[in-house]
C-alpha positions, 0 to 999 in steps of 0.5 A: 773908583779908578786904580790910581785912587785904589793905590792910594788907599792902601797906601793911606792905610799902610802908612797909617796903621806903620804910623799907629804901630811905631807910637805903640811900640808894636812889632809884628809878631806882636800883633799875631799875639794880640789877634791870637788872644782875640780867639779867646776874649771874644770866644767862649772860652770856659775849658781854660776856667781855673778848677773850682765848683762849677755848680756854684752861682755867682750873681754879675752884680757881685762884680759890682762894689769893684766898679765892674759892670760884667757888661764887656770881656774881661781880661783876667790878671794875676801877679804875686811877685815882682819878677814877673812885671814883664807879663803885666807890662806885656798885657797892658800894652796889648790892652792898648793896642786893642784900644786903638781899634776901639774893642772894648774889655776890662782889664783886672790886674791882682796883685797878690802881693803880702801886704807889707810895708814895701809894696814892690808888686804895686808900685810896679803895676801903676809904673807900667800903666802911667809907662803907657799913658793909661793913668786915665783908663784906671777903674773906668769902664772899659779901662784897667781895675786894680785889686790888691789881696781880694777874698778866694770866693772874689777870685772866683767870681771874677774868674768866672766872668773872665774870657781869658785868666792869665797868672804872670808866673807862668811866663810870658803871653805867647807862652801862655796862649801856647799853652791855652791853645793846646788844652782847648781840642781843634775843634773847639768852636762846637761845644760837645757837652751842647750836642744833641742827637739827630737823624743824619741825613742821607747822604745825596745822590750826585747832582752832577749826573743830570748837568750833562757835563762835558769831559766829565771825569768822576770828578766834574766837568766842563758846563754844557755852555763851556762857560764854567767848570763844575767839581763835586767833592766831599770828605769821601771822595775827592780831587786827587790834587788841589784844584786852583782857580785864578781871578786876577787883573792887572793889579789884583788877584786872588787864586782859590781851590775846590777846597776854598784855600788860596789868598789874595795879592796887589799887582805881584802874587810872590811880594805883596800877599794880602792874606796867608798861603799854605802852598800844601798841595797835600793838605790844601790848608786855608788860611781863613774859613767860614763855619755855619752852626744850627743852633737847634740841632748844635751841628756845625759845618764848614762853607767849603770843603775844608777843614770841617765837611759833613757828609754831604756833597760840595759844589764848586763852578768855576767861571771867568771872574768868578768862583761858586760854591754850593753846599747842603746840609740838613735841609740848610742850603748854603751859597757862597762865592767869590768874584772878581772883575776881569778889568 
């Protein structure tokens, strides 16, 4: 595949998804609300559950007699007064976003509404589906439910089955998700009340000292052959700043550090960024990270150094074209790298 035809390709790509973008009405900052939310319909996430009886049993077929199988995430919305329409037409139209890259969820919209003989709360529900050419996603797997007025135990239920519960009045998604992301603790991806006590490891002895490195200055060195630079850090001891590696040609390029920060650009790092940059040379932030968990022991690391190590040492070889990285922890040997061709 020549570079012309990788031009094109992103192009293709670029037009399409601007394309998809304008028939849905959907900015930017909206796809960073959406790809938020996928943290929590995707995740466990049971901290952001209402407060109700946790020892209580709820059977998944009882979500049955309202058409739900509890097979895929559900989307948990509740509306009593008309005022707050506009969170409902919000999710509604996230829920077609994520339609159009074929995640399939359902999405439960209450209207806790009285009953009376003006259904305000209930005719604006269905506006803002039919609003959204969804009238055909109604009460069908994958699709939109609407519950009018259900017992308190079925709110429960469904609250339990739920990946995210959203009341509209509360305010709008993105102040709501704010509010979710500060009640679940940053390192939220482990459960504590699953962790279980072990023997921790020794921690190694440095491996480099029998590299017979070049230069070699406490923190690494050049490779007896000088094709590559070898770092050892860990949460102990490390670089005193950021060390970066580029791997780049002429229309392609990605810059990482000991710490597996960086991003990746098409032909001019400044303009056209491919992935996030934290330019932190304190922090060293990266804006994307790989986790690895034990599910016997419950213990989780992260692949590079940052921003969840263990104790143990991190190994990062920095060649022309190529940049590894090594890492052991609890008897499990990891290995990841990045590589990039100098033509």
């Amino acid at each position: 595949m020549n570079i012309d035809s990788n031009k094109r390709i992103f192009e293709l790509s670029r037009a399409r998804i601007e394309a998809e973008n304008r028939y849905l009405e959907v900015t930017g900052k909206d796809v960073v609300v959406y790809q938020r939310l996928l943290t929590f319909i995707l995740g466990n996430n049971s901290s952001l559950d209402v407060k109700m009886d946790r020892e209580t049993i709820y059977p998944v077929s009882e979500l049955w007699k309202y058409g739900i199988s509890g097979d895929l995430p559900i989307i948990f919305l509740k509306i009593k007064s008309i005022n707050d329409i506009d969170t409902v037409a919000e999710m509604i139209k996230a829920y077609e976003y994520y339609k159009t890259k074929n995640l399939e969820l359902d999405l439960v919209i209450l209207n806790e509404e009285k009953e009376k003989y003006d259904t305000y709360v209930k005719d604006a529900i269905f506006d803002s589906i039919l609003n959204r050419n969804l009238a055909h996603m109604i009460n069908v797997r994958g699709g939109i439910y609407i519950l009018n007025n259900i017992k308190e135990e079925d709110k429960d239920l469904i609250t339990v089955y739920s990946k995210l519960v959203i009341d509209a009045k509360n305010g709008s998604l993105i102040s709501q998700l704010n509010d979710f992301e500060e009640e679940i603790p940053k390192n939220s991806a482990i459960n504590s009340s699953e962790k279980v006590d072990i023997v921790e490891e020794n921690k190694q002895e440095n491996q480099l000292v029998g590299y017979n490195l070049h230069y070699y200055n406490d923190f690494g060195g050049f490779s007896p052959d000088g094709k590559e630079y070898v770092i050892r850090v860990n949460k102990d001891e490390n670089v005193p700043m950021p060390w970066s590696h580029i791997m780049a040609n002429d229309n392609f390029g990605t810059l990482v550090t000991e710490g597996m920060a960086g991003y990746t650009w098409y032909k001019n790092s400044r303009l056209n960024r491919i992935t996030a940059w934290s330019n932190n040379p304190i922090l060293d932030i990266p804006a994307e990270a790989i986790y690895l968990k034990d599910d016997e022991t419950k213990n989780a690391w992260s692949l590079g150094l940052n921003p969840m190590p263990d104790n143990n040492d991190y190994y990062i070889f920095y060649g022309f074209g190529y940049a590894k990285y090594m890492h052991e922890s609890l008897r499990n040997k990891t290995r990841g790298g990045s590589i990039h061709s100098s033509k």
